[in-house]
C-alpha positions in Angstrom: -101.5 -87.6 30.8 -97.4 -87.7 30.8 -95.8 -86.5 33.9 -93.2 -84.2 32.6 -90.2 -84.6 35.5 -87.3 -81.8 35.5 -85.0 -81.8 33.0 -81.7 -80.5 33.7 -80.5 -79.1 30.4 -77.0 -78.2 31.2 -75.4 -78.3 34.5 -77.3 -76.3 37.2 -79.8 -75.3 34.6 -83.7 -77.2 34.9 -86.5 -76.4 33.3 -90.0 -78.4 34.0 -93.8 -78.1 34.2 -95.9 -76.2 37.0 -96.4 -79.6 38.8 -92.6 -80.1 39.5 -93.3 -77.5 42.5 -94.7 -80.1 44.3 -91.7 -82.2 44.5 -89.8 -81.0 47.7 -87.4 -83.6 47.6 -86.1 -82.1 43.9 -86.0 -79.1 45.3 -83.6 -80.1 48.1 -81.8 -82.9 46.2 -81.1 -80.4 43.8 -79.9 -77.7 45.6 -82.4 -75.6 43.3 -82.1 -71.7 45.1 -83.8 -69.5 42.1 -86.9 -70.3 40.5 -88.1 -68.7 37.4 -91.7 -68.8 37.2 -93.4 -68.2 34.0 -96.7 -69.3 34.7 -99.5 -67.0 36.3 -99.4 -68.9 39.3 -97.4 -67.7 42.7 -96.4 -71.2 44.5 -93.6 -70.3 46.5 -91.8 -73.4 47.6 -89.4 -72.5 50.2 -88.4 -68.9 51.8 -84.4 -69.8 51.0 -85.3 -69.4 47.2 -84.8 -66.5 45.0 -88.3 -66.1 42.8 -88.3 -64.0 39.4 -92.2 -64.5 38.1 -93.1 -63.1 34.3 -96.3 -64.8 33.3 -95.7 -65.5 29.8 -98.1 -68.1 29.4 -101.0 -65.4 29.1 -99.2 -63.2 26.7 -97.5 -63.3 22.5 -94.4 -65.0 24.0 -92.3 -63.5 20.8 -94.2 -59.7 22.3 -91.9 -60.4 25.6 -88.7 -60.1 23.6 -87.1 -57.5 25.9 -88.1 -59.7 28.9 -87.1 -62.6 27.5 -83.9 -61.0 27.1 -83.7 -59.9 30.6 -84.5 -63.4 31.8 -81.7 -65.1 30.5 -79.2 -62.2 31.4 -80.2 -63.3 35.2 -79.7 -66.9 34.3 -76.3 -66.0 32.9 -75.5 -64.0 35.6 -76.2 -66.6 38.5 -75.4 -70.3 37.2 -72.5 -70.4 38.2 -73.0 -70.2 41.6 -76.8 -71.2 41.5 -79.4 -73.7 40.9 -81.9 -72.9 38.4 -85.4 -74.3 37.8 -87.2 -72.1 34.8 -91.1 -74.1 34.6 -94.1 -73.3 32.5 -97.5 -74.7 32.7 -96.9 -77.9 30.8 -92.6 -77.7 30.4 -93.2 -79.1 27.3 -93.2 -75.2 25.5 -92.0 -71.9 27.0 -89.2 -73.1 29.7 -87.7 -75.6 27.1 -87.3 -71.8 24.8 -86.2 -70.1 27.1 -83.6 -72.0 28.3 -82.9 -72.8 24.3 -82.3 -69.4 24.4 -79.9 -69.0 27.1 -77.7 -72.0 24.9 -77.2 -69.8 21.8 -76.8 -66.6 23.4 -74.3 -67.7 25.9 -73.6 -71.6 24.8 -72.3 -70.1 21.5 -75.2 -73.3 19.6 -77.5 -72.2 16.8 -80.9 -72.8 16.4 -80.1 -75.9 14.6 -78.8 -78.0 17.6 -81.1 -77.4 19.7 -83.7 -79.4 19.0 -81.5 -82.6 19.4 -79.8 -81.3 22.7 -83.2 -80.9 24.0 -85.1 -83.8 22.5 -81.9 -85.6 24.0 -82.6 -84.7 27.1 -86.7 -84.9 26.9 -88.1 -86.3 24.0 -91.3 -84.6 24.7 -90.3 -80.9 24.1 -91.8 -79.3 21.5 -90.1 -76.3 19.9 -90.3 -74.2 16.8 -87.2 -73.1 15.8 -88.5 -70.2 14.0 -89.1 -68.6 16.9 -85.4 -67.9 17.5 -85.0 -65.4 15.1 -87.6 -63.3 16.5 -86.2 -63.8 19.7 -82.5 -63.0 19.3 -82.6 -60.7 16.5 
């Protein structure tokens, strides 16, 4: 099995697997203070952190549009003054899209260039860029 580590996409912006929550160290090296949890587990790390928790894994991920959409509004909304870690179950899927998502709604990229910033960045990622549409239309 491949330990996925955090991948910091763009500055201040992480996105990893469930197990990454057992790394206090990242956490404090990082100055990571808002976690987005999209897993159905509750691990809280640390009381200092802000915690936003939709458990996407169990659901259609493309049937969460509108939370989707509220997700990355908040990560909008607090980079630049925060740390954010977004984590699924296996970081390999779901936080990988989401944050993809955040890059062409607010990065101004298109669902063309993502793969290679992310694949840059992890080359484990897996994406299908067809879910885009779906999800930004």
């Amino acid at each position: 099995m491949n330990i996925i580590m955090p991948t910091e996409i763009i500055s201040g912006l992480w996105f990893s697997d469930i197990d990454s929550l057992k790394d206090s160290n990242f956490f404090k090296d990082n100055d990571i203070n808002i976690i987005i949890n999209l897993t159905d587990y509750n691990f809280k790390i640390d009381k200092k952190v802000s915690y936003i928790n939709l458990a996407i894994s169990t659901y259609n991920i493309l049937s969460l549009k509108n939370m989707i959409d509220k997700i990355v509004e908040n990560i909008h909304n607090n980079i630049e003054l925060n740390n954010i870690l977004v984590y699924c179950v296996n970081g390999l899927v779901i936080s990988p899209l989401i944050c993809s998502i955040y890059m062409i709604k607010y990065g101004k990229l298109n669902k063309y260039d993502i793969p290679a910033v992310l694949k840059s960045k992890n080359d484990q990622v897996l994406l299908n860029i067809d879910d885009y549409d779906i999800l930004l239309s």
